[in-house]
C-alpha positions as CSV (number, residue, x, y, z in Angstrom):
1,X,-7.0,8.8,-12.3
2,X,-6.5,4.8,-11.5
3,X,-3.6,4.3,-8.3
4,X,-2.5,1.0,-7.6
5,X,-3.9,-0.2,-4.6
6,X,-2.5,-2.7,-2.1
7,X,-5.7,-4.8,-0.4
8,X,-4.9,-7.1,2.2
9,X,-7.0,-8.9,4.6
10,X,-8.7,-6.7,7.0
11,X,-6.9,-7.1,11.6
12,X,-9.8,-6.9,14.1
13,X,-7.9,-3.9,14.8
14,X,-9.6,-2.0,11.8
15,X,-13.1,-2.9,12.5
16,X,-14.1,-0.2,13.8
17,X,-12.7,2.2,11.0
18,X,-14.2,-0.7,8.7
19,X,-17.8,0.1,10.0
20,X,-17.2,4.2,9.8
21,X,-16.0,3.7,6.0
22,X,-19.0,1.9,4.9
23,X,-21.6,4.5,6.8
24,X,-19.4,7.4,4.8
25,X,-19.8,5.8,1.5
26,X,-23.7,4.8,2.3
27,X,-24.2,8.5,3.6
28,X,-25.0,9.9,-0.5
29,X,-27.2,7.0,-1.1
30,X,-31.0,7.2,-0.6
31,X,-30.7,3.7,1.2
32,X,-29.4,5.5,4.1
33,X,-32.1,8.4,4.7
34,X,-34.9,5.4,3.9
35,X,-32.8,3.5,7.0
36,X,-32.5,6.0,9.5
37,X,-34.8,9.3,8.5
38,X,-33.4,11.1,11.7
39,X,-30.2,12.9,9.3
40,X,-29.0,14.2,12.9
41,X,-28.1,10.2,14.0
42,X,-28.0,8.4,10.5
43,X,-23.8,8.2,10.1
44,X,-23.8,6.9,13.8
45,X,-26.3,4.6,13.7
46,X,-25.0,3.2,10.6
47,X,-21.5,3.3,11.7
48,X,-22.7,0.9,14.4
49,X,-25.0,-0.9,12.8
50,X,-22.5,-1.5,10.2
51,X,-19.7,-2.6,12.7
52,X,-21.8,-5.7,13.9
53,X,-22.0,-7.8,10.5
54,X,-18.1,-6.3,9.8
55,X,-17.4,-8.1,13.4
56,X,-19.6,-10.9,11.8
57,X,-17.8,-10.8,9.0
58,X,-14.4,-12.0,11.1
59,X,-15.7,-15.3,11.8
60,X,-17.7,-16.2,8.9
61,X,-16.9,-14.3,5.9
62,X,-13.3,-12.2,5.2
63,X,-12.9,-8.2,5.3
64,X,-10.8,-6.4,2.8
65,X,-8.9,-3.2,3.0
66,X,-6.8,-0.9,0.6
67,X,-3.8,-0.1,3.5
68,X,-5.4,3.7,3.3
69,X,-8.4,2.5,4.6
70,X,-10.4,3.9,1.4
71,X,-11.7,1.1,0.2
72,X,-13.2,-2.2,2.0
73,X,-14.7,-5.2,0.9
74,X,-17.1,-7.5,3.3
75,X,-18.6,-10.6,2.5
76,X,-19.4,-13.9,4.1
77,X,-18.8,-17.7,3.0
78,X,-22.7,-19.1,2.6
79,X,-21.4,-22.8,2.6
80,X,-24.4,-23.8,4.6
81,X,-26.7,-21.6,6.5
82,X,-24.9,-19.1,9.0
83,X,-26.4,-17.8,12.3
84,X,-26.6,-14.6,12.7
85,X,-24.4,-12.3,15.2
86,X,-24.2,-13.3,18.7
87,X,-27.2,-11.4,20.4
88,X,-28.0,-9.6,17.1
89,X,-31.4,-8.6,18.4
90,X,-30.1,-6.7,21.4
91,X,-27.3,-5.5,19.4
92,X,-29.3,-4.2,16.8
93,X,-32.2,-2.5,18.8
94,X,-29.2,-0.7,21.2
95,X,-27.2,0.5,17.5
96,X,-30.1,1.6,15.7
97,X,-33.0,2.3,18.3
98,X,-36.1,3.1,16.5
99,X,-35.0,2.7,13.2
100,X,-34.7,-0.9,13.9
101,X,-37.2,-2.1,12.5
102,X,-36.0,-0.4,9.0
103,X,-32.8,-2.8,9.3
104,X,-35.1,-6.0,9.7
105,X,-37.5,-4.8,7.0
106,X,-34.6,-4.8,4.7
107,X,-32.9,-8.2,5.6
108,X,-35.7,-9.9,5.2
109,X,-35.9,-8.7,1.8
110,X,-33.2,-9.3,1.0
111,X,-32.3,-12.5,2.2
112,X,-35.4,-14.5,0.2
113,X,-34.1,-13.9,-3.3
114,X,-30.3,-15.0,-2.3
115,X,-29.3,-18.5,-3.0
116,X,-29.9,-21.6,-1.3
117,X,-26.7,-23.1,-2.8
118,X,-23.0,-22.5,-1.7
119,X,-22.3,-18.9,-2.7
120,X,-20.3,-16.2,-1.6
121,X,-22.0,-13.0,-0.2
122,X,-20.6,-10.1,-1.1
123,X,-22.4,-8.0,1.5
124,X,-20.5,-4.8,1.7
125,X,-18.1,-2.8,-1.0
126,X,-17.0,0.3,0.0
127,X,-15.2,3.2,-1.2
128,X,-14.8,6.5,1.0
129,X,-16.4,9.5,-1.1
130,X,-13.2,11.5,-1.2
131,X,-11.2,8.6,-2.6
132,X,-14.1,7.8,-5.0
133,X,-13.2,7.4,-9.3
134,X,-9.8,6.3,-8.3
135,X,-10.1,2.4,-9.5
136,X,-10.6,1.0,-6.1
137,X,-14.1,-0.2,-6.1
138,X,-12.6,-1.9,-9.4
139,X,-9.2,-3.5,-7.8
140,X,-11.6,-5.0,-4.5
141,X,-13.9,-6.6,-7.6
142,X,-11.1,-7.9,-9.5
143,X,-9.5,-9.3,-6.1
144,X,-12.4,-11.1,-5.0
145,X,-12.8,-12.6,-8.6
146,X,-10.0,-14.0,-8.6
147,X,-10.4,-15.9,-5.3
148,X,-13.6,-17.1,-5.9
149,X,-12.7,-18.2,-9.1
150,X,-10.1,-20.8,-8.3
151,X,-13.1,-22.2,-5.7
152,X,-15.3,-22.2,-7.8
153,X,-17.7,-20.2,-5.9
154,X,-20.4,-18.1,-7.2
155,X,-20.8,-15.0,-5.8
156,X,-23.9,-13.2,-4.6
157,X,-24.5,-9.0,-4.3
158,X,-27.4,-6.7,-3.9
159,X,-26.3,-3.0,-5.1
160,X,-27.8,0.6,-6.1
161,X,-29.5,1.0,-9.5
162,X,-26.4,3.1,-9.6
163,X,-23.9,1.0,-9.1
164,X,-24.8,-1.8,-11.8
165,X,-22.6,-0.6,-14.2
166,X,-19.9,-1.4,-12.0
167,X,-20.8,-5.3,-11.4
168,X,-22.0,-5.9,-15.0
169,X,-18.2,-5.5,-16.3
170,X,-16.9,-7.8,-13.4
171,X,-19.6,-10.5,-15.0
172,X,-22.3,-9.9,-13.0
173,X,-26.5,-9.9,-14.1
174,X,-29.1,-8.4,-12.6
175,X,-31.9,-10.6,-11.0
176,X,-34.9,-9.4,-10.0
177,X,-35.2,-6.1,-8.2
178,X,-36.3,-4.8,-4.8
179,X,-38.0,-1.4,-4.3
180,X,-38.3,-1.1,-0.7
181,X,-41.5,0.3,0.9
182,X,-41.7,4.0,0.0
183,X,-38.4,3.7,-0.7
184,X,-35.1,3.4,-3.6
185,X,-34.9,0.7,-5.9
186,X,-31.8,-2.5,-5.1
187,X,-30.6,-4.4,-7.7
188,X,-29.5,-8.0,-6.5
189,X,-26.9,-9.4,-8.8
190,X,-24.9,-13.0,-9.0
191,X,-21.7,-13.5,-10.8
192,X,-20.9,-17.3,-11.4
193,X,-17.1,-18.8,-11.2
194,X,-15.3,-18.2,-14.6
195,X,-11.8,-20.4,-14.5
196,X,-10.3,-18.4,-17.5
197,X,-7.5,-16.3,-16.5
198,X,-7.1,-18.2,-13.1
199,X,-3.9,-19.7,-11.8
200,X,-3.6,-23.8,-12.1
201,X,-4.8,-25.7,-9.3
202,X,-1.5,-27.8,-7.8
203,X,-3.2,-31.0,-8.6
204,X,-0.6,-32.4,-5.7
205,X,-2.2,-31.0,-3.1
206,X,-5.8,-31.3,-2.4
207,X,-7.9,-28.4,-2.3
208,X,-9.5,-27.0,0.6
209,X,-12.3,-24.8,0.2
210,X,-12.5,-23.8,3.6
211,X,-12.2,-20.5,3.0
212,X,-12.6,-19.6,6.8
213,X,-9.1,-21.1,7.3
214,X,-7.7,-19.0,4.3
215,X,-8.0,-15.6,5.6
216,X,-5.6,-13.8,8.1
């Protein structure tokens, strides 16, 4: 059954919950056992692996929460190119130990077929198993529509085979896919700006895209 759902901008208070909710909701998912094979360390080492590009996130992208901490949405404003994390080598080698390399293997993949234009990267959606069928991957897709619409800003996504119903009815198509090395199959999508349905623009005021200055 739907609920209404109340999303607001994620506090650097919830970070860390943030980065637990996504490893929960990535723990079904064969993505995760190809990631880390050890099952005994995989929700940790996700969790933490997870809470560096959610802290990443806070300076170059937005976070967004249902006030239950169900449901999350992460993505990051790909104006121009953005480094990546302060000391992300370190951090990476120290939150996923050998199973590093796995995380490498699979940016790299899939940062070659994402656009070279200004997008929006939508590089996390999240919905904790338990609360799962309850509308709120749906309410986090229709939030971030609407935002990206009235900027014009395409958006940018790379899901599960499984979860391509989902973006299809929020406008977006399928590009080409990745199977990873003796591994599943992910399913990068794009959804470009539709203005119908938005609110007007107040033509008195000029626009600023920035969305780094928009979020709380």
């Amino acid at each position: 059954m739907d609920v209404t759902a109340r999303i607001r901008a994620a506090r650097w208070t919830d970070k860390d919950k943030v980065a637990a909710l996504i490893a929960d909701a990535l723990l079904p998912d064969p993505l995760a056992a190809w990631l880390v094979s050890e099952a005994t360390r995989r929700r940790r080492v996700l969790t933490d692996v997870a809470a560096i590009w959610v802290e990443h996130a806070m300076f170059y992208g937005d976070t967004y929460v249902t006030d239950d901490l169900n449901a999350t949405a992460v993505g990051f404003h790909r104006y121009r190119s953005i480094p990546p994390p302060a000391n992300y080598r370190h951090r990476l080698a120290d939150a996923a130990g050998p199973h590093a390399d796995r995380f490498n293997q699979l940016d790299t993949l899939l940062s070659e077929p994402r656009p070279t234009e200004p997008h929006y990267h939508l590089a996390f959606l999240a919905v904790h198993p338990d609360a799962q069928g309850a509308g709120l991957a749906t309410a986090m897709l229709t939030h971030l529509r609407s935002r990206l619409d009235r900027i014009d800003l395409p958006s940018w996504t790379d899901t599960t085979t499984n979860a391509q119903n989902l973006y299809t009815r929020h406008g977006y198509t399928p590009r080409t896919a990745i199977t990873l090395p003796d591994g599943p199959t992910l399913q990068p999508m794009r959804r470009n700006a539709d203005h119908r349905g938005t609110f007007p623009i107040n033509t008195a005021r000029p626009a600023d895209h920035r969305w780094q200055d928009l979020h709380a």
